[in-house]
TIMARVO-199775 format. One record per residue: residue in one letter; x, y, z of N, C-alpha, C, O in turn. Coordinates in nm, 2 decimals. Example, Ala and Ser with C-alpha at 12.3 -4.5 7.8 and 13.67 -1.06 7.14 Angstrom:
! TIMARVO-199775
(zapa 'a' (1.32 -0.57 0.78) (1.23 -0.45 0.78) (1.32 -0.33 0.78) (1.42 -0.33 0.85))
(zapa 's' (1.28 -0.22 0.71) (1.37 -0.11 0.71) (1.29 0.00 0.79) (1.34 0.11 0.80))
END
This chain:
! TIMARVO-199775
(zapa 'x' (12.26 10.30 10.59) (12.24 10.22 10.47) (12.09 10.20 10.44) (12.01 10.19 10.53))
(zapa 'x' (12.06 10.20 10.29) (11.90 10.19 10.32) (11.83 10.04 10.27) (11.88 9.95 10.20))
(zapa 'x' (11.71 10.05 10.35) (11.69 9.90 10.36) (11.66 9.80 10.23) (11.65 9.84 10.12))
(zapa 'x' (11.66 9.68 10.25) (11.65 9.59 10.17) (11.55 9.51 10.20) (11.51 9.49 10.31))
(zapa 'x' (11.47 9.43 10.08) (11.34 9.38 10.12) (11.39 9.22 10.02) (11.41 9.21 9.90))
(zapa 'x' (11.41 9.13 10.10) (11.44 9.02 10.00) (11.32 8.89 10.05) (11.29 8.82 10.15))
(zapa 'x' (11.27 8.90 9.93) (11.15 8.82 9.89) (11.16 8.71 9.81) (11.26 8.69 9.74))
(zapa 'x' (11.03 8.62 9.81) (11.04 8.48 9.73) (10.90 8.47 9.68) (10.80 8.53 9.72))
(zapa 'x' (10.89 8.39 9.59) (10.73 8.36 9.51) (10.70 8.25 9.51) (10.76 8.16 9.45))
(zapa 'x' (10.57 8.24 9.58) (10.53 8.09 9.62) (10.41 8.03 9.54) (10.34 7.93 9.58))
(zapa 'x' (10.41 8.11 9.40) (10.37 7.99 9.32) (10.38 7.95 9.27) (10.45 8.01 9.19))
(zapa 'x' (10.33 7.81 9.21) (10.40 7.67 9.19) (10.43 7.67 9.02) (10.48 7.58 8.98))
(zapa 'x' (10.40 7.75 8.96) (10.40 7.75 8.82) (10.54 7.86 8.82) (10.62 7.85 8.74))
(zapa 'x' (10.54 7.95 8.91) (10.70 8.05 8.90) (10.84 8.01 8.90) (10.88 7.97 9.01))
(zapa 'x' (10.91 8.02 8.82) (11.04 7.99 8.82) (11.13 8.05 8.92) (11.23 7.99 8.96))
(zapa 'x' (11.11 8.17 8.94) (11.15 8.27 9.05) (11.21 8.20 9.14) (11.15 8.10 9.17))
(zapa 'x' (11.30 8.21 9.18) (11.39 8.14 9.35) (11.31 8.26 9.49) (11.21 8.25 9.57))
(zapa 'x' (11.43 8.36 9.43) (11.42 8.46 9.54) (11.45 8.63 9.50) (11.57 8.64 9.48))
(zapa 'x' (11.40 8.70 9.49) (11.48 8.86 9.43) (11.48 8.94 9.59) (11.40 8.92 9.69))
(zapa 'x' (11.58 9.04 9.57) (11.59 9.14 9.66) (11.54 9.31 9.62) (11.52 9.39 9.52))
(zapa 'x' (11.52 9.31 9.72) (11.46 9.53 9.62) (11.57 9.58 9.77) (11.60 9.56 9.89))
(zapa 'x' (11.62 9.66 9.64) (11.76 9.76 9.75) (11.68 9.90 9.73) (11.69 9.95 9.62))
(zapa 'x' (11.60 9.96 9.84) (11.54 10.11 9.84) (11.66 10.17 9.85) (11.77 10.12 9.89))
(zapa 'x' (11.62 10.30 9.82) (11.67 10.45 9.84) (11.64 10.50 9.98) (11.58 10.42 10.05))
(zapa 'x' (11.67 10.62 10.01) (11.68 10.67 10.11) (11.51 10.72 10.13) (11.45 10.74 10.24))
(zapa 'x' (11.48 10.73 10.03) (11.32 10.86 10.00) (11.22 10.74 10.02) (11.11 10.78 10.04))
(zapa 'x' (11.22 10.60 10.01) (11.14 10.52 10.00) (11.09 10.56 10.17) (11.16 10.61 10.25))
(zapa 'x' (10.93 10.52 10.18) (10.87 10.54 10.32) (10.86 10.42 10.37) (10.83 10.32 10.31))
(zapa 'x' (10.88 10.43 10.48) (10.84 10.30 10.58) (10.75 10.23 10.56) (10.74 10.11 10.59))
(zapa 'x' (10.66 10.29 10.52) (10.57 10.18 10.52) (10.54 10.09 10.38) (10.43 10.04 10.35))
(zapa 'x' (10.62 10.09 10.34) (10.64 10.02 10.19) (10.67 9.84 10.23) (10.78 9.81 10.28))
(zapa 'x' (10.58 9.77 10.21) (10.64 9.62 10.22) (10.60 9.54 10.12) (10.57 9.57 10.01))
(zapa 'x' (10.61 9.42 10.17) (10.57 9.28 10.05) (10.47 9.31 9.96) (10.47 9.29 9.84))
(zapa 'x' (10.38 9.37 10.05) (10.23 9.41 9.94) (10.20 9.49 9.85) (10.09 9.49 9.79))
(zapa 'x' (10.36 9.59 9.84) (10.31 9.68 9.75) (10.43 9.61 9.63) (10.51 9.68 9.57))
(zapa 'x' (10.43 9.49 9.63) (10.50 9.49 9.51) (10.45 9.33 9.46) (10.41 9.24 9.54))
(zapa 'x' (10.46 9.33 9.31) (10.42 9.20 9.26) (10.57 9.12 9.20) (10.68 9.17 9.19))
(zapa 'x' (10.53 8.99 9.16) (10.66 8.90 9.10) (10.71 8.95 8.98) (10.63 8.97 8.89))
(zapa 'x' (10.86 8.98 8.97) (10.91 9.04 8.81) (10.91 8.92 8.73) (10.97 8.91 8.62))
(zapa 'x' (10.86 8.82 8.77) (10.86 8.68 8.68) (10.72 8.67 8.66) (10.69 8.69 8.54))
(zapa 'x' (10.62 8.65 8.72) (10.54 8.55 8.68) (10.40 8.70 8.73) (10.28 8.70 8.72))
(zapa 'x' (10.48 8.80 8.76) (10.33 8.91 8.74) (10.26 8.89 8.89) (10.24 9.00 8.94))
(zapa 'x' (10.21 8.76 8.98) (10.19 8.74 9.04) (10.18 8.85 9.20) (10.28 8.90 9.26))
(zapa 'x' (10.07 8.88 9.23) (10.03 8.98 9.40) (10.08 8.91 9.50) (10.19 8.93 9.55))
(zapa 'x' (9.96 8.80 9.54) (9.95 8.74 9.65) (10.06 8.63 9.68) (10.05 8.53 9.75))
(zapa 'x' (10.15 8.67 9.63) (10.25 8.44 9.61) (10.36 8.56 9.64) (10.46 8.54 9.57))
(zapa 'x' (10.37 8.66 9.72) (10.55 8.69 9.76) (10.51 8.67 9.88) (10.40 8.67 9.92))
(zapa 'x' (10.63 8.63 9.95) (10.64 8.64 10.10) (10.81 8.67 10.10) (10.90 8.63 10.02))
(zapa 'x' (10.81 8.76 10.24) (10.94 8.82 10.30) (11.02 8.70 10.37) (10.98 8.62 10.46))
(zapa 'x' (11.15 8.71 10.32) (11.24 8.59 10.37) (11.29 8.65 10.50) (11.34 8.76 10.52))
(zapa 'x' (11.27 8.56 10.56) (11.29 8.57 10.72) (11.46 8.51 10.75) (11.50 8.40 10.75))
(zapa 'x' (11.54 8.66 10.78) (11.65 8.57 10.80) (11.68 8.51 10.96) (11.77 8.43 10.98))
END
């Protein structure tokens, strides 16, 4: 199954809760929190990975 990256945005102006990214198989390991920004508020630095 390929992996899932479910993330949240921690700033205080974002409406955002929480979104998930469902990769493909072709995605590389070393892909994480940092290469992606908020589909809400545009935002870099304000994701962090939800720890289940």
């Amino acid at each position: 199954m390929p992996a899932t990256l479910e993330l949240v945005c921690t700033d205080d102006g974002c409406e955002l809760d929480m979104f998930e990214l469902h990769y493909t198989y072709d995605m590389p390991d070393s892909v994480g929190v940092t290469d992606f920004q908020c589909p809400y508020c545009g935002g870099v630095d304000c994701l962090s990975e939800v720890e289940l």
